[in-house]
C-alpha positions as CSV (number, residue, x, y, z in Angstrom):
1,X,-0.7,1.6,-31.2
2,X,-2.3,1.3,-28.1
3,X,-0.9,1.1,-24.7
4,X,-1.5,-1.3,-22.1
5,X,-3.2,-0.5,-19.0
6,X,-2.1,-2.3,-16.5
7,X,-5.7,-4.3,-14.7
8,X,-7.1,-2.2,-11.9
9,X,-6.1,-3.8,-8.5
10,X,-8.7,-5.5,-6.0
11,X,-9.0,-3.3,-2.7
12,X,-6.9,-5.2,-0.4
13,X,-4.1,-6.1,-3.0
14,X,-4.1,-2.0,-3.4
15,X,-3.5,-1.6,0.3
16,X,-0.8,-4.3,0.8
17,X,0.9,-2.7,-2.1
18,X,0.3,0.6,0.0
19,X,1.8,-0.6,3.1
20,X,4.8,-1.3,1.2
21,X,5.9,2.0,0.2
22,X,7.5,3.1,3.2
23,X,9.6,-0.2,3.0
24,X,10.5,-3.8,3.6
25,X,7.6,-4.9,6.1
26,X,6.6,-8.7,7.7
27,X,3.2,-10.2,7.2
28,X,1.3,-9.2,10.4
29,X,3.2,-5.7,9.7
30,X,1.7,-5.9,6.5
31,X,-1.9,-6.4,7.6
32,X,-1.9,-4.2,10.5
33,X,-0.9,-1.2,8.5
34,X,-3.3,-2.2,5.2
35,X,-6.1,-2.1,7.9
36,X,-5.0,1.0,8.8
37,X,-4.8,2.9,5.7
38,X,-7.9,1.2,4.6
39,X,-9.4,2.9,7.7
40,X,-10.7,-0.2,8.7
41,X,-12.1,-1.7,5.5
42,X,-9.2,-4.2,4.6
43,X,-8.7,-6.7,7.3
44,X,-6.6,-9.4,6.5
45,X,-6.5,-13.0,7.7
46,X,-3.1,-14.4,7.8
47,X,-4.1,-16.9,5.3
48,X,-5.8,-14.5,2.6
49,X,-2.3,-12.4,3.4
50,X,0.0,-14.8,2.4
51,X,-1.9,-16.0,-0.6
52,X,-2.1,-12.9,-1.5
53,X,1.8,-12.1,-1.2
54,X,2.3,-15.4,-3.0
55,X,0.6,-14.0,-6.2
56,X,2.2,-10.5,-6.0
57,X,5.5,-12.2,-6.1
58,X,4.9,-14.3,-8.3
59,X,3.5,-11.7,-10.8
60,X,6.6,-9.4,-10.2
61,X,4.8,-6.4,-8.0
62,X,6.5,-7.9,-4.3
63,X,9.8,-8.9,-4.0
64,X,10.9,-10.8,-0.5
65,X,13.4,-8.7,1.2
66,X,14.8,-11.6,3.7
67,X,13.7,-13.8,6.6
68,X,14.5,-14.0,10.5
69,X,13.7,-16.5,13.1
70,X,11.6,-14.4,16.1
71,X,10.7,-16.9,19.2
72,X,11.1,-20.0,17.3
73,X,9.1,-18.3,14.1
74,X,10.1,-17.4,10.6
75,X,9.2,-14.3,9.9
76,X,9.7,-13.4,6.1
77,X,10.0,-9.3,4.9
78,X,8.4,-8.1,1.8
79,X,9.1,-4.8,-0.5
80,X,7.4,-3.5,-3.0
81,X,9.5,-4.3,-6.6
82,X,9.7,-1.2,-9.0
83,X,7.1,-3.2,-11.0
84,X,4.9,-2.9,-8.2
85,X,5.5,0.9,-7.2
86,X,4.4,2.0,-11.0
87,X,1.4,-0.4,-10.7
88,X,0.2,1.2,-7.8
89,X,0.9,4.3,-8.8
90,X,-1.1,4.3,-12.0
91,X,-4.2,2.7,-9.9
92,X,-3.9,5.6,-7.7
93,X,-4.4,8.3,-10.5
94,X,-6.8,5.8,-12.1
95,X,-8.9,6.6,-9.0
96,X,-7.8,9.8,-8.5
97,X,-9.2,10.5,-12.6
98,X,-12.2,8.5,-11.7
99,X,-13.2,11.1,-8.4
100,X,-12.2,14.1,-10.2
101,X,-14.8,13.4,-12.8
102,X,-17.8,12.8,-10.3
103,X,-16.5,15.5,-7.9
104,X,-16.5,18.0,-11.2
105,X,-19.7,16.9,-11.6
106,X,-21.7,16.8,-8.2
107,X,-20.2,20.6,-8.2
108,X,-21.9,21.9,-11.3
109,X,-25.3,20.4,-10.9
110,X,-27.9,23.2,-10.5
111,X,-29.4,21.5,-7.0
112,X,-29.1,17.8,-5.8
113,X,-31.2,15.4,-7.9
114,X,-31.6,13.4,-5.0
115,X,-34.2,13.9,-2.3
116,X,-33.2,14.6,1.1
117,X,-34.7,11.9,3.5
118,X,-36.9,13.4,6.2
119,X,-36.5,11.6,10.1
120,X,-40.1,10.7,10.8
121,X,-42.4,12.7,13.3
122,X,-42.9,11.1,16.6
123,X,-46.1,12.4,18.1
């Protein structure tokens, strides 16, 4: 029998599920921290965000944790399901797995294979 992996998870859907784990969070909350542990590689538009949240609670990983009305907006708080935690989890030590093989690798090589670029004289 063969177990079922679960798919591996696009960048920024990996780092909204990231921004979750500290707890319930609203959208803009949401991107600004999935920016932030992306170091700047996720940035999220508010309407790739909420599609995005759309799908993940509708395929059981985000759960929506309540809404409030802040200077005439809703604003709607997400958390990560138990689903959701496990998925992320197993992503992470997918590409944890994944680095460990190249890093074992890159360190027992007997010298680079790959030439070191030279800067060009100026004369």
């Amino acid at each position: 029998m063969f177990a079922v992996a679960s798919p591996e998870l696009r960048e920024p859907t990996y780092f909204i599920l990231a921004a979750l784990l500290d707890g319930p969070l609203h959208g803009y909350a949401i991107a600004r921290s999935a920016e932030e542990l992306s170091g700047g590689s996720v940035r999220l538009t508010a309407g790739t965000l909420y599609g995005a949240l759309e799908r993940l609670v509708s395929q059981g990983l985000v759960e929506v944790n309540g809404e409030e009305i802040v200077s005439g907006r809703r604003r709607r708080y997400h958390r990560l399901s138990s689903h959701g935690e496990s998925v992320l989890l197993e992503e992470a030590a997918r590409l944890q797995a994944a680095a460990d093989v190249v890093e074992r690798r890159a360190a027992a090589r007997p010298s680079p294979s790959i030439p070191l670029r030279r800067k060009p004289r100026i004369a």
